[in-house]
MILUMDREN-364719 format. One record per atom (N, C-alpha, C): residue number from 0; x, y, z; residue in three letters. Coordinates in Angstrom, 3 decimals. Example, Ala and Ser with C-alpha at 12.3 -4.5 7.8 and 13.67 -1.06 7.14 Angstrom:
! MILUMDREN-364719
<node n="0" u="13.190" v="-5.690" w="7.800" res="ALA"/>
<node n="0" u="12.300" v="-4.500" w="7.800" res="ALA"/>
<node n="0" u="13.200" v="-3.300" w="7.800" res="ALA"/>
<node n="1" u="12.850" v="-2.250" w="7.080" res="SER"/>
<node n="1" u="13.670" v="-1.060" w="7.140" res="SER"/>
<node n="1" u="12.900" v="0.030" w="7.870" res="SER"/>
This chain:
! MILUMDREN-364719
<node n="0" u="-10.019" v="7.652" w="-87.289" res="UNK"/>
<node n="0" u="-10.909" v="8.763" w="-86.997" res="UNK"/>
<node n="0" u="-10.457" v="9.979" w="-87.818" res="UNK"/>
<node n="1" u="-11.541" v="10.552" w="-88.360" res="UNK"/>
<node n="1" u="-10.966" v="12.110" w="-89.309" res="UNK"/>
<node n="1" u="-11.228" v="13.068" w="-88.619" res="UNK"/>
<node n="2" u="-9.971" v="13.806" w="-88.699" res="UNK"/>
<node n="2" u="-10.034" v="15.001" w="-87.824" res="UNK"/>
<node n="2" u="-10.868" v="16.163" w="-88.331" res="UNK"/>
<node n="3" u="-11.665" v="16.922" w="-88.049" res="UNK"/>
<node n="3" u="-12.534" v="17.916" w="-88.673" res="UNK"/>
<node n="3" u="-12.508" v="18.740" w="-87.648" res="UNK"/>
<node n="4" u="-13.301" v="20.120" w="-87.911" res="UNK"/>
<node n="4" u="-12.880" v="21.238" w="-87.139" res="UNK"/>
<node n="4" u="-14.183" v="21.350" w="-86.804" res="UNK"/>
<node n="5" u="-14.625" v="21.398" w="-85.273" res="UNK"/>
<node n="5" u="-16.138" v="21.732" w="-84.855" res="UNK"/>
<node n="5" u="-16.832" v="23.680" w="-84.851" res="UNK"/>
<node n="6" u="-16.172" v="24.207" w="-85.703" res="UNK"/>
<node n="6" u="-16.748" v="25.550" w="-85.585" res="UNK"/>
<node n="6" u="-17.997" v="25.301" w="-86.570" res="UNK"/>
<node n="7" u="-18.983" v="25.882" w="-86.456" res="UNK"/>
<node n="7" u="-20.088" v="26.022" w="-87.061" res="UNK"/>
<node n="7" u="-19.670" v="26.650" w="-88.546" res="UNK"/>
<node n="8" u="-20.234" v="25.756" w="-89.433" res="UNK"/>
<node n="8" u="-20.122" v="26.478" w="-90.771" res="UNK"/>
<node n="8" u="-18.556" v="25.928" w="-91.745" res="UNK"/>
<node n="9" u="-17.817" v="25.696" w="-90.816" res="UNK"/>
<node n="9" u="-15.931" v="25.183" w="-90.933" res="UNK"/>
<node n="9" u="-16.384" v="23.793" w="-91.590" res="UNK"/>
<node n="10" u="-15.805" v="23.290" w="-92.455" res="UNK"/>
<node n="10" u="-15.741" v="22.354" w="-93.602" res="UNK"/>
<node n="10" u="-14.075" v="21.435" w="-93.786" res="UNK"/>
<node n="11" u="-13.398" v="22.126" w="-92.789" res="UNK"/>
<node n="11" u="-11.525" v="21.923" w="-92.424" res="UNK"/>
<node n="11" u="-11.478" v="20.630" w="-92.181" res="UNK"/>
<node n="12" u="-11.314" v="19.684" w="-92.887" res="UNK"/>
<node n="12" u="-11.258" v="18.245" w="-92.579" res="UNK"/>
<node n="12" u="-9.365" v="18.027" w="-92.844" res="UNK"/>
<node n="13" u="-8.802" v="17.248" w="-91.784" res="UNK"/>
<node n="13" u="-7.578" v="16.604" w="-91.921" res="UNK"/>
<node n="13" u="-7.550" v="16.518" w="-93.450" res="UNK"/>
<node n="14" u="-5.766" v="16.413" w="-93.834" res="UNK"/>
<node n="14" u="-5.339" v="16.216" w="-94.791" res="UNK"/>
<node n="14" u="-6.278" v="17.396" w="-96.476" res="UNK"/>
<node n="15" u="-6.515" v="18.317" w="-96.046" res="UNK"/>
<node n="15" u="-6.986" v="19.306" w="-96.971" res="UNK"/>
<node n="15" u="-6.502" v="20.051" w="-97.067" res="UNK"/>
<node n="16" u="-5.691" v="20.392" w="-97.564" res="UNK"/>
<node n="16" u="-4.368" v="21.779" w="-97.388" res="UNK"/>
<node n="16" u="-3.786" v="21.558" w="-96.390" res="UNK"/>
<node n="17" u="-3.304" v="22.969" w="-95.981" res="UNK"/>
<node n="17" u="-2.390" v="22.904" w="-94.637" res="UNK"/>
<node n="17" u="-2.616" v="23.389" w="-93.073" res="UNK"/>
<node n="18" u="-3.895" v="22.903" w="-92.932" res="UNK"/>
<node n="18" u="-4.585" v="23.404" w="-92.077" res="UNK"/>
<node n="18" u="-3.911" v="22.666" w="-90.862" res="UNK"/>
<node n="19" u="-3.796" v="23.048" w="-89.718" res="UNK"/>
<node n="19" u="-3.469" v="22.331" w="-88.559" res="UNK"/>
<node n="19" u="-4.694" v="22.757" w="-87.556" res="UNK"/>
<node n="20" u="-4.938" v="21.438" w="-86.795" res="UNK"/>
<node n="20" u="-6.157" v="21.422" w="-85.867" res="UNK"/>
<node n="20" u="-5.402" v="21.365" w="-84.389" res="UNK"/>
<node n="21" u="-6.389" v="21.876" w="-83.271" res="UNK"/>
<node n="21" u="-5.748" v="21.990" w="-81.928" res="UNK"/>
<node n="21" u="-7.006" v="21.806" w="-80.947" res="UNK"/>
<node n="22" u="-6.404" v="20.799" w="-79.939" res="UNK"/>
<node n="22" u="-7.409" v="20.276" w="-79.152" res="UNK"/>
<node n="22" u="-8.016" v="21.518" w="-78.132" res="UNK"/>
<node n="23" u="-8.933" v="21.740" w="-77.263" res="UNK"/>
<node n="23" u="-9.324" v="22.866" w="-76.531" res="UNK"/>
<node n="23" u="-8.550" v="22.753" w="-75.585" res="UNK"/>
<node n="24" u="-8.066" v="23.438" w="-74.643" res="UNK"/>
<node n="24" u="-7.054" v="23.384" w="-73.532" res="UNK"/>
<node n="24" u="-7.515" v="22.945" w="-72.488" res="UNK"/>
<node n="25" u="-6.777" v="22.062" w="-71.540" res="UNK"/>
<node n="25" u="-7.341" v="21.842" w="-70.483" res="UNK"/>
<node n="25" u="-7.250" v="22.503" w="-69.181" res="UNK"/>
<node n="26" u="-6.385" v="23.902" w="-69.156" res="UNK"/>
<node n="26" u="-6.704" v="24.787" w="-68.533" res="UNK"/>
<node n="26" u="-8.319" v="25.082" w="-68.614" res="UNK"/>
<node n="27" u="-9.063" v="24.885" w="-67.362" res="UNK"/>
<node n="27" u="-10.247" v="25.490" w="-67.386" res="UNK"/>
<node n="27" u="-10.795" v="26.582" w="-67.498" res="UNK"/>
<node n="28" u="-10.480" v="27.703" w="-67.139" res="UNK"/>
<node n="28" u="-10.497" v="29.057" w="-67.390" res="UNK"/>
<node n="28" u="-10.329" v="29.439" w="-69.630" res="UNK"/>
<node n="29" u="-9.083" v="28.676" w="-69.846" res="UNK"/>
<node n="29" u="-8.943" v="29.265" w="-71.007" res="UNK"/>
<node n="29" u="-10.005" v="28.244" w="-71.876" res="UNK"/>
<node n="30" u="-10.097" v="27.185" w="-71.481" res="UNK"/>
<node n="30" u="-10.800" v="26.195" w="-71.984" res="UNK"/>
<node n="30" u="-12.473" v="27.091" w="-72.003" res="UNK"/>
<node n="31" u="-12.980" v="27.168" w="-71.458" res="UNK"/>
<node n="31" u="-14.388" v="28.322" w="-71.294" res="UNK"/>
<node n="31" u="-14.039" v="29.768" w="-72.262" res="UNK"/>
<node n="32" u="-13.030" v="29.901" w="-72.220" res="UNK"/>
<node n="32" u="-13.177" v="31.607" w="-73.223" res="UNK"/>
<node n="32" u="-13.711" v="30.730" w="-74.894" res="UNK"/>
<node n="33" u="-12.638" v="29.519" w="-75.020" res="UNK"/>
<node n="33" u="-12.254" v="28.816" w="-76.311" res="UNK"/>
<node n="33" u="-14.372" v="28.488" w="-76.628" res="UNK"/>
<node n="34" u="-14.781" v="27.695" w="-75.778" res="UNK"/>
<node n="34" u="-16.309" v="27.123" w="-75.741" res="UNK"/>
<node n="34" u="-16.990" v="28.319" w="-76.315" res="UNK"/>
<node n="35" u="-16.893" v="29.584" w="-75.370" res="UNK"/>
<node n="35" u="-17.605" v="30.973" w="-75.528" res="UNK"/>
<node n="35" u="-17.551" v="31.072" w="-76.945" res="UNK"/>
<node n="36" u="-16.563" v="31.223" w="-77.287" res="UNK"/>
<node n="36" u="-15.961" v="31.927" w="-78.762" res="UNK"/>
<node n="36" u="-16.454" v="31.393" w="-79.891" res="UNK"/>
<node n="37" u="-16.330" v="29.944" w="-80.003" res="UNK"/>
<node n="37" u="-17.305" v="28.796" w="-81.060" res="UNK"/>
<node n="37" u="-18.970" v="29.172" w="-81.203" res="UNK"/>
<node n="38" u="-19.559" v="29.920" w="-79.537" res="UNK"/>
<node n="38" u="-20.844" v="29.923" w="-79.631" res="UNK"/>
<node n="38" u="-21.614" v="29.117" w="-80.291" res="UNK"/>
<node n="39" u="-21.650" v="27.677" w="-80.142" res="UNK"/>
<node n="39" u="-22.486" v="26.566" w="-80.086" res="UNK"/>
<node n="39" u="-23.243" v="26.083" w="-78.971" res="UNK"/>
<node n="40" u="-24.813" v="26.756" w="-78.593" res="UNK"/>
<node n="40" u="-25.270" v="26.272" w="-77.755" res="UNK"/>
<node n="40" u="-25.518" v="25.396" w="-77.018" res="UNK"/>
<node n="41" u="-25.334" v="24.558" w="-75.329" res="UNK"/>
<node n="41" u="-25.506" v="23.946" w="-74.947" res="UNK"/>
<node n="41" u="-24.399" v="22.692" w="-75.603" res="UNK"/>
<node n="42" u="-22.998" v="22.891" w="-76.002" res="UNK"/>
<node n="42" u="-22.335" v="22.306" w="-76.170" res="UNK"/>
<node n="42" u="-21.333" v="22.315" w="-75.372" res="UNK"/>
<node n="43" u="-20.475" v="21.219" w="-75.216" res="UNK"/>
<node n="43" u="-19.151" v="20.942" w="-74.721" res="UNK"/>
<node n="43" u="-18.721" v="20.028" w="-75.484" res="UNK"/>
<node n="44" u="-17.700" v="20.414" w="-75.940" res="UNK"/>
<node n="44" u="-15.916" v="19.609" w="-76.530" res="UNK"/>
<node n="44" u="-15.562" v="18.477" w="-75.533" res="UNK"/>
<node n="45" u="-15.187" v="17.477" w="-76.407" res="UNK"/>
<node n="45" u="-14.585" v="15.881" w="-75.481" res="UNK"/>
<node n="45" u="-13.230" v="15.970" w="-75.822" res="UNK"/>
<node n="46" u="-13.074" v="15.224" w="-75.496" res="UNK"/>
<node n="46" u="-11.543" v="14.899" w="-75.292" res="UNK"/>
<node n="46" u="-10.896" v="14.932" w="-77.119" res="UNK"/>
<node n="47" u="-11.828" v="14.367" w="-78.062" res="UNK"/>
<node n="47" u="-11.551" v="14.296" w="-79.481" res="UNK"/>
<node n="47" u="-11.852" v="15.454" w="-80.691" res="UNK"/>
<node n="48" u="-12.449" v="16.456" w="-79.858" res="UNK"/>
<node n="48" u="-13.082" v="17.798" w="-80.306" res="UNK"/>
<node n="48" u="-11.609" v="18.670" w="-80.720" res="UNK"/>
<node n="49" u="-11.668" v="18.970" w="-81.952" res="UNK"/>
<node n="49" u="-10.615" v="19.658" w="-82.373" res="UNK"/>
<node n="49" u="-11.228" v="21.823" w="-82.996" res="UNK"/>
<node n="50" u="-10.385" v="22.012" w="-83.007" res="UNK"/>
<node n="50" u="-10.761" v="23.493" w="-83.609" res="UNK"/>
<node n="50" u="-9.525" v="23.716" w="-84.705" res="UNK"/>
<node n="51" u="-9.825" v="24.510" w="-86.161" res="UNK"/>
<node n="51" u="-8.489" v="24.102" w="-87.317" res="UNK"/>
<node n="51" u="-7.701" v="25.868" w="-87.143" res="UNK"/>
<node n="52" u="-6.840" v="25.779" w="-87.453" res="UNK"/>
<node n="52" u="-6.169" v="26.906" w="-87.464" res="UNK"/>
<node n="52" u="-6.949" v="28.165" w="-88.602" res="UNK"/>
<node n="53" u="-7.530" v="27.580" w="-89.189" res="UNK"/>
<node n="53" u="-8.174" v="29.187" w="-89.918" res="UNK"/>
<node n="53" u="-8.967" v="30.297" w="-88.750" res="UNK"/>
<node n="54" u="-8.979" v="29.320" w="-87.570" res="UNK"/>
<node n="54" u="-9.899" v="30.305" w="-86.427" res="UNK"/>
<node n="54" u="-9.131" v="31.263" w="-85.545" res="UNK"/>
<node n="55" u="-7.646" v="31.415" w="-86.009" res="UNK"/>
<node n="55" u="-6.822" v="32.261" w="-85.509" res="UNK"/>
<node n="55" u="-6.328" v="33.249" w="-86.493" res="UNK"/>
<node n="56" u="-6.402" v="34.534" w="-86.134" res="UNK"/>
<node n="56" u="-5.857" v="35.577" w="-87.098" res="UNK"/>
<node n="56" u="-4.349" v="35.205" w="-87.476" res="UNK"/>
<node n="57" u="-3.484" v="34.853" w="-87.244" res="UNK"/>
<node n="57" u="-2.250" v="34.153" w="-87.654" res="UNK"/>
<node n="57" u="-1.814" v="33.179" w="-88.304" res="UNK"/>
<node n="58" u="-3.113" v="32.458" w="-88.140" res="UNK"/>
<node n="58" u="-3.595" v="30.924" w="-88.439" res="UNK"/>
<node n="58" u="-2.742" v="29.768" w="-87.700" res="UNK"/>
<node n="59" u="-2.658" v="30.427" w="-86.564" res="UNK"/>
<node n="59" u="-1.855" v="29.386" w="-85.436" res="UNK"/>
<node n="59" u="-2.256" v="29.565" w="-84.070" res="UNK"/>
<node n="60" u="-2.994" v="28.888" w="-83.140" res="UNK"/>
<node n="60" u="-2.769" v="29.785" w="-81.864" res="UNK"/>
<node n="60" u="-1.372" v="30.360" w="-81.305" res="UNK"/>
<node n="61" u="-1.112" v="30.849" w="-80.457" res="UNK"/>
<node n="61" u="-0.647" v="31.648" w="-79.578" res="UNK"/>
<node n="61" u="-0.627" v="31.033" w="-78.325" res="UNK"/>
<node n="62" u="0.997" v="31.131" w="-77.174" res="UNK"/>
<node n="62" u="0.813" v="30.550" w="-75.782" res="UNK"/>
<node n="62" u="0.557" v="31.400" w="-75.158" res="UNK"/>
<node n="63" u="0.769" v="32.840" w="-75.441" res="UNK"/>
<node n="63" u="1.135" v="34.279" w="-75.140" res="UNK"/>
<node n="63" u="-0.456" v="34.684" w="-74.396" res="UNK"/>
<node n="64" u="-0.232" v="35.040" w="-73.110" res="UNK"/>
<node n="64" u="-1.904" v="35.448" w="-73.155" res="UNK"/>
<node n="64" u="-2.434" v="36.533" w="-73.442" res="UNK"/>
<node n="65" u="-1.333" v="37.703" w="-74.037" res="UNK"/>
<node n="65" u="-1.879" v="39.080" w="-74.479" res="UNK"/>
<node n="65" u="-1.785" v="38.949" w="-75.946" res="UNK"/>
<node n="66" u="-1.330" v="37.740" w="-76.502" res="UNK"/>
<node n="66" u="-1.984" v="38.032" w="-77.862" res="UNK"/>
<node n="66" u="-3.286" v="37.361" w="-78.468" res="UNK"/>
<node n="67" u="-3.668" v="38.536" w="-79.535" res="UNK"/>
<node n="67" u="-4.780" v="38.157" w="-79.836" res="UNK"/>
<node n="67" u="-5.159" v="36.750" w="-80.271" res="UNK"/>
<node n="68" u="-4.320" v="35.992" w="-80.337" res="UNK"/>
<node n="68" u="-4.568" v="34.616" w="-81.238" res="UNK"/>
<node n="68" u="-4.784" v="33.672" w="-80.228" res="UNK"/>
<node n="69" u="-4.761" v="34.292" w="-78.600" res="UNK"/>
<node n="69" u="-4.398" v="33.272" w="-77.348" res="UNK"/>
<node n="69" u="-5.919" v="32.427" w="-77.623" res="UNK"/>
<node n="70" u="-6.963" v="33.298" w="-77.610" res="UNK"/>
<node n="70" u="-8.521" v="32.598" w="-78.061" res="UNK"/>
<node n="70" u="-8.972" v="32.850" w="-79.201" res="UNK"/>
<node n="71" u="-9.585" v="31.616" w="-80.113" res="UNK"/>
<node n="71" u="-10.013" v="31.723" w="-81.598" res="UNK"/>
<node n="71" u="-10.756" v="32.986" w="-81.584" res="UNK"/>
<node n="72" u="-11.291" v="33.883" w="-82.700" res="UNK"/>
<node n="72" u="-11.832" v="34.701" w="-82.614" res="UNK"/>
<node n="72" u="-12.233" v="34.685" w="-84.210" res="UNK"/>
<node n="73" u="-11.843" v="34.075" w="-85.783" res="UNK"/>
<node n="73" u="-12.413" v="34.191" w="-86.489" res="UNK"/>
<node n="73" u="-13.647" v="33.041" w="-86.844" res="UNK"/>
<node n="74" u="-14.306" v="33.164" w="-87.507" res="UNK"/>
<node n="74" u="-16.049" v="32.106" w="-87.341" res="UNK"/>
<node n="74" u="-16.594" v="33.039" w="-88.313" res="UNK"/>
<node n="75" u="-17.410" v="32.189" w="-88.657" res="UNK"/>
<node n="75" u="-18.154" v="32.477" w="-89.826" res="UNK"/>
<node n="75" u="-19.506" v="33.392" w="-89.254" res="UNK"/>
<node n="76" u="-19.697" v="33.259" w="-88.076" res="UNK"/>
<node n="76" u="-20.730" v="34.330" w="-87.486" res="UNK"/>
<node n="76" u="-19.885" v="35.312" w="-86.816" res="UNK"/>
<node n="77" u="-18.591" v="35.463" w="-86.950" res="UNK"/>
<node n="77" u="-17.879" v="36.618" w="-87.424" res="UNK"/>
<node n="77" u="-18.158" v="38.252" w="-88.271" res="UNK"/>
<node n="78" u="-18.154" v="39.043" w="-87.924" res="UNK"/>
<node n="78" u="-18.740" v="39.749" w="-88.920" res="UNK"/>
<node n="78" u="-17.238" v="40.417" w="-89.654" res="UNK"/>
<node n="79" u="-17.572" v="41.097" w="-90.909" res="UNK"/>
<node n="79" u="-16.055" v="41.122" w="-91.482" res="UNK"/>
<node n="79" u="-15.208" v="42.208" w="-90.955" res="UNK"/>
<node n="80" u="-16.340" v="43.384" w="-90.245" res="UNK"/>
<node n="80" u="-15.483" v="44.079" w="-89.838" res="UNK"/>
<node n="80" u="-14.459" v="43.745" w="-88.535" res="UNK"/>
<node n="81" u="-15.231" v="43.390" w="-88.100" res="UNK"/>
<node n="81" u="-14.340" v="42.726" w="-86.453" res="UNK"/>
<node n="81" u="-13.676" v="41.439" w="-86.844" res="UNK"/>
<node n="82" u="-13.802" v="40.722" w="-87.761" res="UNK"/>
<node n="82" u="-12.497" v="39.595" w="-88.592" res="UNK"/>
<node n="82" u="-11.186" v="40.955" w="-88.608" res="UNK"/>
<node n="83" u="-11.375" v="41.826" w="-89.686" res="UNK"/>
<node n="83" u="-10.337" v="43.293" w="-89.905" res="UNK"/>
<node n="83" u="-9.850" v="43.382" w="-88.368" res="UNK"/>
<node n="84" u="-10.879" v="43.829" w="-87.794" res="UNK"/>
<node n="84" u="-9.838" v="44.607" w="-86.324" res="UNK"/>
<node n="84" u="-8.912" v="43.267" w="-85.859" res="UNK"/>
<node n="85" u="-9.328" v="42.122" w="-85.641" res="UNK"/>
<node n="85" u="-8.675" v="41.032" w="-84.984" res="UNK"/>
<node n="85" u="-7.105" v="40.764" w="-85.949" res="UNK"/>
<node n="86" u="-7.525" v="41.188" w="-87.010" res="UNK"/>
<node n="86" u="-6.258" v="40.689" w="-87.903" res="UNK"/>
<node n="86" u="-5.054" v="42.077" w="-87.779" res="UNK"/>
<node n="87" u="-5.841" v="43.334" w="-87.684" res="UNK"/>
<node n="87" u="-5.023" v="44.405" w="-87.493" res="UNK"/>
<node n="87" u="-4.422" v="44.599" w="-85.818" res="UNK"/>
<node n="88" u="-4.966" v="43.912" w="-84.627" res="UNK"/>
<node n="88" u="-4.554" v="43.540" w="-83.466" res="UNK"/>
<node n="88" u="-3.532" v="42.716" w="-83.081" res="UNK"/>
<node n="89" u="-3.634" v="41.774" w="-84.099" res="UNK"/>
<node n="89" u="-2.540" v="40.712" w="-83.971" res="UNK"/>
<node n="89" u="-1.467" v="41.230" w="-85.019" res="UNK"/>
<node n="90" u="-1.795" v="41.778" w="-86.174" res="UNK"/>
<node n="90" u="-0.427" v="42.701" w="-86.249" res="UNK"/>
<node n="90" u="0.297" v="43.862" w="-85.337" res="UNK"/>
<node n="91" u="-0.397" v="44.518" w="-84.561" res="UNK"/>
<node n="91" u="-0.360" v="45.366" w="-83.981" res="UNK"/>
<node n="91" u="0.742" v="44.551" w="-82.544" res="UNK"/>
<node n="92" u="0.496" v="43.449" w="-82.400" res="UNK"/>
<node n="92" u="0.906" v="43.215" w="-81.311" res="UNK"/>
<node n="92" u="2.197" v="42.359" w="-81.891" res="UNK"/>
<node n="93" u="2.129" v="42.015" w="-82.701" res="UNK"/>
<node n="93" u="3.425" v="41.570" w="-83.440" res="UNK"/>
<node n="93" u="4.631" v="42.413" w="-83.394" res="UNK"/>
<node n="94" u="3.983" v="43.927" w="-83.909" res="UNK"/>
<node n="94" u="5.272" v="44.820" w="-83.913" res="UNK"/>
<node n="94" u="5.557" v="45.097" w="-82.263" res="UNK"/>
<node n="95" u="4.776" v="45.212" w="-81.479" res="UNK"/>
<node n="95" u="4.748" v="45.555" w="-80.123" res="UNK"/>
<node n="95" u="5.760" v="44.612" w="-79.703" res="UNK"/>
<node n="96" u="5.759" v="43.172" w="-80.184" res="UNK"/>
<node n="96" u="6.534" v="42.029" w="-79.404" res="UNK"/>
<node n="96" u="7.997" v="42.236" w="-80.154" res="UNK"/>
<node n="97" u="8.281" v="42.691" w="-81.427" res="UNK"/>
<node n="97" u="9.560" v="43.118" w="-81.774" res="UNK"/>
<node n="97" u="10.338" v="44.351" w="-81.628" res="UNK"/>
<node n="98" u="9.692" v="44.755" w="-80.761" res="UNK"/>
<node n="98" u="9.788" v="46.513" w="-80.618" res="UNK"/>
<node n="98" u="10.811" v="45.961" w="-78.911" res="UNK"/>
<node n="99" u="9.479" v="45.193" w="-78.232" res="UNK"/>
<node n="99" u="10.121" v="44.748" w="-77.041" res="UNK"/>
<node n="99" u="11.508" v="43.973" w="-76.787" res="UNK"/>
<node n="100" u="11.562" v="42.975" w="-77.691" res="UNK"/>
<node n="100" u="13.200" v="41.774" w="-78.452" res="UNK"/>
<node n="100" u="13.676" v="42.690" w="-78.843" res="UNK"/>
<node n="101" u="13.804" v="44.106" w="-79.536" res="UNK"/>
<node n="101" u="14.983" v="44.956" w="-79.718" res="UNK"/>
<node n="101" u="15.236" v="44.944" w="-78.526" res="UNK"/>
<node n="102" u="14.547" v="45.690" w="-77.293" res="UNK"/>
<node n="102" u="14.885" v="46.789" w="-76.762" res="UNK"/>
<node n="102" u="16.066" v="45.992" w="-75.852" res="UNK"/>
<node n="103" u="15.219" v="44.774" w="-75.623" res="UNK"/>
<node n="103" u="15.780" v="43.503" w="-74.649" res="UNK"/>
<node n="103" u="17.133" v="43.485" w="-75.003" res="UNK"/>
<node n="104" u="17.212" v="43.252" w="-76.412" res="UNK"/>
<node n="104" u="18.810" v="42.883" w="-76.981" res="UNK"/>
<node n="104" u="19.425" v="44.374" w="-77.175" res="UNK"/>
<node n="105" u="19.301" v="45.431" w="-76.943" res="UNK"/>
<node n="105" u="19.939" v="46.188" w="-76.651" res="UNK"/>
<node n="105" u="20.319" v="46.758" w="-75.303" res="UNK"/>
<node n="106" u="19.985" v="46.099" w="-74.892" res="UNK"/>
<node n="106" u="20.619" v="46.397" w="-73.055" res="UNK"/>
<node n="106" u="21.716" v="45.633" w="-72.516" res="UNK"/>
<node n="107" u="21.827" v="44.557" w="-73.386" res="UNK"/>
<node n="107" u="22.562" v="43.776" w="-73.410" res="UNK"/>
<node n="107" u="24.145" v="44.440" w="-74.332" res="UNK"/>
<node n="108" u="23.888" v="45.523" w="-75.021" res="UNK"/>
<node n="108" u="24.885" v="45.863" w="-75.533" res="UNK"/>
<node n="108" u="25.422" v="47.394" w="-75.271" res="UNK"/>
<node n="109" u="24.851" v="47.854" w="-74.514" res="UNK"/>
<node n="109" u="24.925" v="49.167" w="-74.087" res="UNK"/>
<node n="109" u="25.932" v="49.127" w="-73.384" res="UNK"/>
<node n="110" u="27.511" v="50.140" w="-73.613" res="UNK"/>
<node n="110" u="28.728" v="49.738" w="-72.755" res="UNK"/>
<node n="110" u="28.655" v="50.414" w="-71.014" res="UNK"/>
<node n="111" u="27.392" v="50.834" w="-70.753" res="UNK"/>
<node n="111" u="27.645" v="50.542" w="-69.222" res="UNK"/>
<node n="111" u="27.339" v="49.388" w="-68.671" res="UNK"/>
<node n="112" u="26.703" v="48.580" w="-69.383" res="UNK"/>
<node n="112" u="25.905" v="47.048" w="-68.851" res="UNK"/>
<node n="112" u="26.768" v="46.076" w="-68.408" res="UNK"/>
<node n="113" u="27.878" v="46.273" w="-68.942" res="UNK"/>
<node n="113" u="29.269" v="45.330" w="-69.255" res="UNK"/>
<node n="113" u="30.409" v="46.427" w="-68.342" res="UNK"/>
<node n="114" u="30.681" v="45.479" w="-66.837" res="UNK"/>
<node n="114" u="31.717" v="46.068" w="-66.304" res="UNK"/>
<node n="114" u="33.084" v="45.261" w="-66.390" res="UNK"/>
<node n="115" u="33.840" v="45.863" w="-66.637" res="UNK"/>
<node n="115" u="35.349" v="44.804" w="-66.643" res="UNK"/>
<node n="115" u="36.273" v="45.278" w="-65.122" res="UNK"/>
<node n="116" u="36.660" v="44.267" w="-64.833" res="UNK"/>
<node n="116" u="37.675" v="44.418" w="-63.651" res="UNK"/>
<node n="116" u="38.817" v="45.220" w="-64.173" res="UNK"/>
<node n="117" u="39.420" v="45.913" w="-63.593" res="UNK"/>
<node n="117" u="41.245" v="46.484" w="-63.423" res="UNK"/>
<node n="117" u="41.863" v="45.363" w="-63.669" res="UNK"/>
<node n="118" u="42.173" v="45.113" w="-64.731" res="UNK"/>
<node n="118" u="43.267" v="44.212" w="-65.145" res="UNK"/>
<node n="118" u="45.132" v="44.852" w="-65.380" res="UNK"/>
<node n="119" u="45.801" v="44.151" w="-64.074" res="UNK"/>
<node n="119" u="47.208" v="44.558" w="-64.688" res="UNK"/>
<node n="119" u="47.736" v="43.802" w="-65.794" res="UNK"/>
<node n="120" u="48.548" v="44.488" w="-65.827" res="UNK"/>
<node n="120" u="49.206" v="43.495" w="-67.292" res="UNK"/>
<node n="120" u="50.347" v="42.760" w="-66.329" res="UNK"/>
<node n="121" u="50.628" v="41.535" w="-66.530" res="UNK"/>
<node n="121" u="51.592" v="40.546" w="-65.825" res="UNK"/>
<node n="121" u="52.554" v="39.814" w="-67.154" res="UNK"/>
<node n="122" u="53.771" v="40.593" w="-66.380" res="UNK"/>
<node n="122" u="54.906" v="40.020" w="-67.410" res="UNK"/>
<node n="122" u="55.344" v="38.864" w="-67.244" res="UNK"/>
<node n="123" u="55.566" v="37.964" w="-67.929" res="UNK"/>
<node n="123" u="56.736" v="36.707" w="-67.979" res="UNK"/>
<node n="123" u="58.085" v="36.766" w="-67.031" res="UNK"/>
């Protein structure tokens, strides 16, 4: 079976560059945003229904549910300006998520974080 990407207009067939394809989730909730987003009427995805990574501003999904890549959002009935904002969102939230991994790993080094016991010194 050849894997191909069901977005309208998408031409992403297995083994064509380096595209990677991803099945729709079977979370139901996220599974319905994913359906919405394709906007193919009166359709539903089977079990063999794939979507290719060019439909994520990263070109990967995301597990994260505040980032933008969590649901496809680029498509060719896309318009280019809102392709721009989605790609400047998911940068946006990129720096947001390394801003946060500093702050994390610096609390960890801050010398009140770290208490040491009264240690005597014990002679031989």
């Amino acid at each position: 079976m050849v894997l191909s990407c069901c977005a309208v207009g998408c031409k992403n067939r297995a083994g064509r560059g380096s595209v990677s394809f991803y099945r729709f989730p079977a979370n139901q909730e996220l599974r319905e945003k994913w359906i919405a987003a394709v906007k193919r009427d009166g359709w539903q995805p089977t079990l063999y229904t794939r979507l290719c990574s060019d439909h994520f501003a990263k070109g990967h999904r995301d597990s994260n549910p505040l980032s933008p890549d969590f649901v496809p959002s680029i498509f060719h009935h896309t318009p280019s300006h809102k392709r721009h904002q989605r790609h400047q969102a998911t940068e946006t939230f990129e720096k947001r998520q390394m801003r946060k991994r500093k702050r994390q790993g610096a609390v960890f080094l801050q010398p009140n974080s770290i208490r040491l016991r009264n240690v005597t010194q014990v002679t031989p």
